[in-house]
VONUDO-676053 format. One record per residue (C-alpha): z, x, y; residue in three letters; residue number from 1. Coordinates in Angstrom, 3 decimals, m for minus. Each point is the difference from the previous one (the first is absolute). Example, Ala and Ser with C-alpha at 12.3 -4.5 7.8 and 13.67 -1.06 7.14 Angstrom:
# VONUDO-676053
R        z        x        y type seq
R    7.800   12.300   m4.500  ALA   1
R   m0.660    1.370    3.440  SER   2
# end
This chain:
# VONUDO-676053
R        z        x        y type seq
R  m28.754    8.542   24.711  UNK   1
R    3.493    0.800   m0.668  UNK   2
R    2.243   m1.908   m1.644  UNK   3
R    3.093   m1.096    2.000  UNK   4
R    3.196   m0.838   m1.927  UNK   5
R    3.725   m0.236    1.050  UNK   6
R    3.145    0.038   m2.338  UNK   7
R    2.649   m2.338    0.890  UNK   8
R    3.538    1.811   m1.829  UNK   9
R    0.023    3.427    0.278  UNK  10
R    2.917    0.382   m2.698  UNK  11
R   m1.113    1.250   m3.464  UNK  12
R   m3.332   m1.937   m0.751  UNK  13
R   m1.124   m0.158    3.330  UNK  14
R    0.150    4.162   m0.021  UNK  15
R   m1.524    0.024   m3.526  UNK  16
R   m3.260   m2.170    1.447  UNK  17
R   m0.169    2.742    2.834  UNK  18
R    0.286    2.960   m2.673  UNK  19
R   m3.089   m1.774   m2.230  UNK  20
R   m1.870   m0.846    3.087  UNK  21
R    0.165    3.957    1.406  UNK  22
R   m0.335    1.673   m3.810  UNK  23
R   m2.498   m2.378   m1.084  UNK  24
R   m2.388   m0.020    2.870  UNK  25
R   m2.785    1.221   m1.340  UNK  26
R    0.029   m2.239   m3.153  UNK  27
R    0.555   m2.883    2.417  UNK  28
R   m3.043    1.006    2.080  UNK  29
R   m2.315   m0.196   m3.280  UNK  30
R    1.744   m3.075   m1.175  UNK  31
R   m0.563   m1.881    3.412  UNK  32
R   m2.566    1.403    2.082  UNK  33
R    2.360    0.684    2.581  UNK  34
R    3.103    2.606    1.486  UNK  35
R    3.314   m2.115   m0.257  UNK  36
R    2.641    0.900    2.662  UNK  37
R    3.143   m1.106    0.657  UNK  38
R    0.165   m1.469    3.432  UNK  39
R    3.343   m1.132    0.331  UNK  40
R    3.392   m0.676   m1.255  UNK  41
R    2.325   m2.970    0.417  UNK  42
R    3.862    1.440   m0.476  UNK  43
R    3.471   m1.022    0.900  UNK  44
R    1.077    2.602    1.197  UNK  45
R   m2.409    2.154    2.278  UNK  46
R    2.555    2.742    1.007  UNK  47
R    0.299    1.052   m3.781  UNK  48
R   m2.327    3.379   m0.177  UNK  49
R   m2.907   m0.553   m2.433  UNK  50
R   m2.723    2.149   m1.269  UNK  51
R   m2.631   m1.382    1.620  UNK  52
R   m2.845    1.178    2.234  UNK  53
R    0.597   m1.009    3.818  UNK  54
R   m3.199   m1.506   m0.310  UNK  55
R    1.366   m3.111   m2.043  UNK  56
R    1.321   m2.768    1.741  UNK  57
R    3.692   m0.320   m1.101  UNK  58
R    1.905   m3.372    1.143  UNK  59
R    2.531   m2.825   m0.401  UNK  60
R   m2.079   m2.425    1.440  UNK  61
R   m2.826   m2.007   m2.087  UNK  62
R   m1.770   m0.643    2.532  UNK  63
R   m0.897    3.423    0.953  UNK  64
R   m1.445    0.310   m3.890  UNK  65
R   m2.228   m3.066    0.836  UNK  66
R   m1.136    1.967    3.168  UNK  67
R   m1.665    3.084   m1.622  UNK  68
R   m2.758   m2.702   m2.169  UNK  69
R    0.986    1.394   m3.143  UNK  70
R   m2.324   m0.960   m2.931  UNK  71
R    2.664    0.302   m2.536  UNK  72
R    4.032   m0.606   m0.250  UNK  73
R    2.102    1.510   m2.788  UNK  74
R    3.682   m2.611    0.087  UNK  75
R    2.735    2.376   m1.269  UNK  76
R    3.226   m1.886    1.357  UNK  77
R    2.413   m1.908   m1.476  UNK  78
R    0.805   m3.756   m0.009  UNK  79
R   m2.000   m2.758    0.987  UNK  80
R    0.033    0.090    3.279  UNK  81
R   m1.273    1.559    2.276  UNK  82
R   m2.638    1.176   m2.208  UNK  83
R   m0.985   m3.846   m0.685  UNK  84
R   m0.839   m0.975    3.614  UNK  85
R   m1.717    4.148    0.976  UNK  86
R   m2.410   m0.542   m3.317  UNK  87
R   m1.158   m3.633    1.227  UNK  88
R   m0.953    1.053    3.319  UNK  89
R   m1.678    2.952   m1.630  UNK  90
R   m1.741   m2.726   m2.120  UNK  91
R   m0.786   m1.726    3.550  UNK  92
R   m1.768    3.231    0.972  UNK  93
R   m2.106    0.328   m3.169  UNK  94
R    2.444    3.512   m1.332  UNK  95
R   m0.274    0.746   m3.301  UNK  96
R    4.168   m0.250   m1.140  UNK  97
R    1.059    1.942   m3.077  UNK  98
R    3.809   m0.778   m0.694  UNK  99
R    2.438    1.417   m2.294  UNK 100
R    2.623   m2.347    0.667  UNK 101
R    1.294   m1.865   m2.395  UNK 102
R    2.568   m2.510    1.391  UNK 103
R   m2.518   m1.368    2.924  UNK 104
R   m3.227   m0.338   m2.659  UNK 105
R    2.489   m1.629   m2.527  UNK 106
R    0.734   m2.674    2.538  UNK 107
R   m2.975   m0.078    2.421  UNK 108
R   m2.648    2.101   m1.668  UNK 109
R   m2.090   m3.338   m0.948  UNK 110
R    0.064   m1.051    3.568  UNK 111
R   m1.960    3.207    1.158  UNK 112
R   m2.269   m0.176   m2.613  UNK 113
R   m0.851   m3.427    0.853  UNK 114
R   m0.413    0.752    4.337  UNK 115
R   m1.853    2.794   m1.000  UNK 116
R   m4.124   m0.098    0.560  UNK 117
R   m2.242    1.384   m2.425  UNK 118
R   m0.083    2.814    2.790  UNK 119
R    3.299    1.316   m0.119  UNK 120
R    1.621    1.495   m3.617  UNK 121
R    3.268   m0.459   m0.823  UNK 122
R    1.343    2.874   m2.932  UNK 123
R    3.431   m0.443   m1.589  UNK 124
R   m0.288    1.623   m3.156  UNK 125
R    2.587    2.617    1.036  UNK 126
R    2.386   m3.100    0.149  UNK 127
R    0.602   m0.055   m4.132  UNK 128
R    0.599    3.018   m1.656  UNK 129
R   m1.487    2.601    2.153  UNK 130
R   m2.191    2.091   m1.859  UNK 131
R   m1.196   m2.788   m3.168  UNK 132
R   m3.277   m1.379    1.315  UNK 133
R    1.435   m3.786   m1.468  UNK 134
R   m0.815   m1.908    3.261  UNK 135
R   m3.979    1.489   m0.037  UNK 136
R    0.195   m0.187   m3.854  UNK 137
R    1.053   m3.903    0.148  UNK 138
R   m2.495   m0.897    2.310  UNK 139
R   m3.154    1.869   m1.187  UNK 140
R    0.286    0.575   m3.807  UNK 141
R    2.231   m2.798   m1.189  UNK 142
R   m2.427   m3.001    1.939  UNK 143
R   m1.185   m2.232   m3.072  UNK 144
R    3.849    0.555   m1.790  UNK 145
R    2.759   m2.530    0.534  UNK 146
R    2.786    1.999    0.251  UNK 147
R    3.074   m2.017   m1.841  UNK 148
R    2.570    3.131    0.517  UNK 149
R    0.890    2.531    2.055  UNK 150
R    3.124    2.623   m0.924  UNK 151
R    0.648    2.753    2.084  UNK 152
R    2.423    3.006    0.681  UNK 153
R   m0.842    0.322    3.933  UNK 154
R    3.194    1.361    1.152  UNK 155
R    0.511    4.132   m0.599  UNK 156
R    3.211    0.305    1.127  UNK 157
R    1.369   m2.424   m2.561  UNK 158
R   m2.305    1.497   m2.414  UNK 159
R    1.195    3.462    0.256  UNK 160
R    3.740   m1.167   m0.457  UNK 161
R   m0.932   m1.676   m2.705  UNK 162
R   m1.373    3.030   m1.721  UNK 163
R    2.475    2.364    0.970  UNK 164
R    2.742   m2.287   m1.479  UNK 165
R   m1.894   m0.512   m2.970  UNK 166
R   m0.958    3.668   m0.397  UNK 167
R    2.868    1.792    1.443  UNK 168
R    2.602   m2.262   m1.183  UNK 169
R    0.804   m0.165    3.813  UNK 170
R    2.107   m3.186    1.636  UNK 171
R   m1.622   m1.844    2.671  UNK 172
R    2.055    1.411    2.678  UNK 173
R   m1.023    3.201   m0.882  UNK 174
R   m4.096   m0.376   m0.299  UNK 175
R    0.028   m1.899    3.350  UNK 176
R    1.754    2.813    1.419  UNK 177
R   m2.919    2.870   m1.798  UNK 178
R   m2.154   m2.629    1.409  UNK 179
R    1.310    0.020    3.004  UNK 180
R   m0.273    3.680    0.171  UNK 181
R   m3.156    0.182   m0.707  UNK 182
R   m1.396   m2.228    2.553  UNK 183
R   m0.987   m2.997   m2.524  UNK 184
R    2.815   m2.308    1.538  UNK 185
R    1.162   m0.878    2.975  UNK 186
R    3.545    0.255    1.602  UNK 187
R   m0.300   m3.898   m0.843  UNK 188
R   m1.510    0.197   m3.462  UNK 189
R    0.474   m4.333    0.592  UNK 190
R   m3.684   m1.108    0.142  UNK 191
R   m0.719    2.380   m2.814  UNK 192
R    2.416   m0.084   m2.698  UNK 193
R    1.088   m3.861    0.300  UNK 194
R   m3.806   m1.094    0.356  UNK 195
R   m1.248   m1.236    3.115  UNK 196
R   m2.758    2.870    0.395  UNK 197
R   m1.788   m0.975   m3.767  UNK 198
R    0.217   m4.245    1.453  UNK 199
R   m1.764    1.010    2.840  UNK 200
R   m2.596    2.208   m2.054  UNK 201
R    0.060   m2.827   m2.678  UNK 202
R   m0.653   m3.060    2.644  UNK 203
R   m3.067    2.336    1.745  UNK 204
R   m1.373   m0.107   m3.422  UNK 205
R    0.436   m3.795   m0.363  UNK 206
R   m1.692   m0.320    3.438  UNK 207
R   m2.882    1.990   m1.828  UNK 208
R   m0.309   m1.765   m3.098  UNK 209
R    1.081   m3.318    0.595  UNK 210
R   m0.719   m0.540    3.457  UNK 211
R    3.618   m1.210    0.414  UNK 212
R    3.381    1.227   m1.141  UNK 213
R    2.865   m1.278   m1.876  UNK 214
R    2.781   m1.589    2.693  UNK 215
R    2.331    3.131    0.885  UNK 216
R    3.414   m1.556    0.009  UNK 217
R   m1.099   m0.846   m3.832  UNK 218
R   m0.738    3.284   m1.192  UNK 219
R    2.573    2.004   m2.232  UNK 220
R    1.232    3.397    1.434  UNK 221
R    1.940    1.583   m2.229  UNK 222
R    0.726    3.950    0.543  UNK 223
R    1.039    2.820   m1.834  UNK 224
R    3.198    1.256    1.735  UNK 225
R    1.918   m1.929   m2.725  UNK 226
R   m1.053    1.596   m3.122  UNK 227
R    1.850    2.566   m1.681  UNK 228
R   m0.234    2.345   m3.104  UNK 229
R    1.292   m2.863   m2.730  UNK 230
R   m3.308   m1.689    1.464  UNK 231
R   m2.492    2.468    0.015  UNK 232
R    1.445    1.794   m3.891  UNK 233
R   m0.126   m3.654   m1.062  UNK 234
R   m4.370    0.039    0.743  UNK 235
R    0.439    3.106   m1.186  UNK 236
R    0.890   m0.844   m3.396  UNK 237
R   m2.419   m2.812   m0.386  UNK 238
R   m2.923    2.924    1.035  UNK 239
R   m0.575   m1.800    3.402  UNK 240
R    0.108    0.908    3.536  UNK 241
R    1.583   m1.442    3.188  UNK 242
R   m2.134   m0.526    2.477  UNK 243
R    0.060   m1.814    3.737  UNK 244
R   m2.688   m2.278   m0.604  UNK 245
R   m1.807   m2.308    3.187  UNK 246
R   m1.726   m3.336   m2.509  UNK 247
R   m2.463   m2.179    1.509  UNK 248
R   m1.730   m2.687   m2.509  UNK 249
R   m1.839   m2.986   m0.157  UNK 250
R    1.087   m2.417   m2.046  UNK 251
R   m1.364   m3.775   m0.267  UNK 252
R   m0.895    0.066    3.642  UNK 253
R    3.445    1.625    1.058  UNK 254
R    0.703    3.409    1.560  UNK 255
R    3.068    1.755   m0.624  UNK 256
R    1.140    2.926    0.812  UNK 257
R    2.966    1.757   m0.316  UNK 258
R    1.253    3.740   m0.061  UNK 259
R    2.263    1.401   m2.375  UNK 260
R    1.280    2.981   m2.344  UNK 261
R   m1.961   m0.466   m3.570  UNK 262
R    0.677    1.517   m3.166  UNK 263
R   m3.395    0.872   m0.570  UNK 264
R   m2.026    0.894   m4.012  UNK 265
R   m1.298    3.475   m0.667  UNK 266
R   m3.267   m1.936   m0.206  UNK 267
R    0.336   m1.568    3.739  UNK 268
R   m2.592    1.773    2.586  UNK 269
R    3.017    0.313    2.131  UNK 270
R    2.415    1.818   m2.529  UNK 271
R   m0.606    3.699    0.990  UNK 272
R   m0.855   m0.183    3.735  UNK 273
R    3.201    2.778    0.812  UNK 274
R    1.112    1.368    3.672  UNK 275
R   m1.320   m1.389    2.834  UNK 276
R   m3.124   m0.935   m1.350  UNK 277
R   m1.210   m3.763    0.635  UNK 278
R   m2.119   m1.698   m2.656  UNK 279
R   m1.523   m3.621   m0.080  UNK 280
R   m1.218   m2.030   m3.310  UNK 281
R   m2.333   m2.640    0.687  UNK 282
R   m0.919   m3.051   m2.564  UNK 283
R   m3.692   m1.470    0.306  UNK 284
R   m1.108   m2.817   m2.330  UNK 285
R   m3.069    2.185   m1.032  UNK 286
R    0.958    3.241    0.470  UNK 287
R    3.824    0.545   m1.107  UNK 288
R    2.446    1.847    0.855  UNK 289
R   m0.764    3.000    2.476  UNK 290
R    2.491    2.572    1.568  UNK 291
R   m0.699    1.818    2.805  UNK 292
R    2.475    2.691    0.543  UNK 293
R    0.942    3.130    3.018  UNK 294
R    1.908    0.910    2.870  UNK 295
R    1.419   m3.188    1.605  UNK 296
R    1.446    1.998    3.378  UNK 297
R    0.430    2.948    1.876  UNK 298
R   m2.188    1.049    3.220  UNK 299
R   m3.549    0.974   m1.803  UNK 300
R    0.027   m2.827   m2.242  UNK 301
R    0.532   m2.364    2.450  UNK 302
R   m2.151    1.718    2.893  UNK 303
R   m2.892    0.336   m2.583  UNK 304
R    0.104   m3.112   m0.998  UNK 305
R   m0.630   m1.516    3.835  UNK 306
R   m2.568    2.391    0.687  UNK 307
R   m2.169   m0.808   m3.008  UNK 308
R    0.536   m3.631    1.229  UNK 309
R   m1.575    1.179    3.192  UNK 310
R   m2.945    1.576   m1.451  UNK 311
R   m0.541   m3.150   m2.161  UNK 312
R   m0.036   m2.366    2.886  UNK 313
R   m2.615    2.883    2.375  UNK 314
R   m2.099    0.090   m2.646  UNK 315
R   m0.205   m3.714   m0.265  UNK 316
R   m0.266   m0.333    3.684  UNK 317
R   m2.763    2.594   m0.269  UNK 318
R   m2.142   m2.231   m2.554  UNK 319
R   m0.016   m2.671    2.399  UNK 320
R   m1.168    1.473    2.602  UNK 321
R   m3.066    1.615   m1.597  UNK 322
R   m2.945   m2.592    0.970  UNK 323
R   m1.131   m1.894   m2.728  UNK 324
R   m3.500    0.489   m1.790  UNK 325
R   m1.315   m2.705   m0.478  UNK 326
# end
């Protein structure tokens, strides 16, 4: 059979899934049994030229993505809805979903997970830090740990400032403006730089771990945009590090959270995580302290990340649906 899958946001991740889907095929084909094609594409704009094959469906109406059966939807948009209300009617039609939107699966992400059947897979780890593995790590290798801590950098584009003013001796103006240049922020560099992108990150991994999340309107945002050179020469001096740390911990039955710049130890996992690298360091009871660290954006990272969710949750379908032996 072939696989049928359609891509709903064809801006950058949405053309990095189609890129790994068409250069990957063959590895695909061992890994699942099966050719994967891209059957259609939900857009807002259809008049905008796009290298596609006539063959794929390209739209602006959901409901035309719902017509063409596909066994698999990769959510690449932004905000919380639409993408909330097209994902549970995919759920009604027993679609696989793989998301990599952060804002909707910070807010609703446990009320898919709970409509969905055993039948249909839900994938999000392209939600937190893009190309770390912490969502599949959390839920498969740290199972018998309590985890009392979480401290993450999950924002690149506040990272990378960071580092340049640190290393260059730049001013903040002028490392959001590199950044700027170089693609890592956004015309808007808002969400990024004062915050709100790491609290959404931080409350999906609250969701995960604690099957519930701090209250929002009580979580510290603090950003960066307000430290200068006096700040940074002062961590400097003491050997430390500033660095735009999301927190999450348990403390005698209490979740808090918060988000912050930290003037971080040489001997802190997060201490030389530089550019636009993400890194996360998780506390378990019995294991420690563990950092996972690498690239926490960009269009392969991301893409990579929701198709390896998608071969996780065909795979799984597969086992259940060999007949049993005994």
């Amino acid at each position: 059979m072939t696989i049928k899958a359609a891509i709903l946001g064809f801006g950058t991740v949405g053309q990095g899934i189609y890129k790994i889907i068409q250069s990957k095929r063959q590895q695909l084909y061992k890994l699942l049994g099966d050719e994967v094609e891209l059957e259609s594409v939900l857009v807002n704009d259809i008049q905008k030229e796009r290298a596609l094959p006539e063959k794929i469906v390209v739209t602006d109406r959901f409901e035309d993505i719902l017509s063409q059966r596909p066994d698999v939807i990769f959510e690449a948009t932004v905000g919380a809805e639409p993408s909330f209300s097209y994902l549970n009617q995919a759920i009604d039609q027993n679609i696989h979903i793989v998301t990599a939107n952060k804002v909707m699966f910070a807010a609703r992400g446990h009320e898919l997970l709970q409509r969905a059947s055993q039948n249909v897979g839900i994938g999000y780890e392209a939600t937190t830090a893009a190309g770390i593995p912490i969502i599949g790590t959390l839920k498969t290798l740290l199972q018998t740990n309590q985890v009392t801590k979480v401290q993450g950098i999950l924002n690149g584009t506040s990272n990378y400032i960071l580092t340049a003013m640190q290393e260059e001796d730049k001013s903040f103006s002028e490392a959001l403006h590199e950044a700027q240049v170089k693609g890592y922020a956004e015309a808007d560099p808002t969400n990024d730089v004062e915050g709100h992108d790491a609290f959404y990150k931080l409350m999906i991994l609250s969701q995960l771990l604690y099957s519930r999340q701090p209250v929002w309107s009580e979580v510290p945002l603090t950003g960066i945009s307000h430290l200068g050179q006096k700040d940074l020469q002062a961590a400097k001096r003491r050997g430390e590090k500033i660095r735009h740390v999301a927190s999450l911990e348990f403390v005698d039955g209490i979740l808090k959270g918060r988000v912050e710049p930290l003037s971080l130890p040489s001997s802190h996992g997060l201490f030389s995580v530089e550019g636009v690298d993400n890194a996360i360091d998780v506390t378990g009871d019995l294991v420690g302290s563990v950092t996972l660290r690498g690239p926490g954006a960009g269009q392969i990272p991301t893409a990579s990340a929701m198709i390896e969710d998608f071969v996780q949750i065909w795979q799984a379908r597969s086992i259940r649906l060999q007949p049993s032996l005994l």
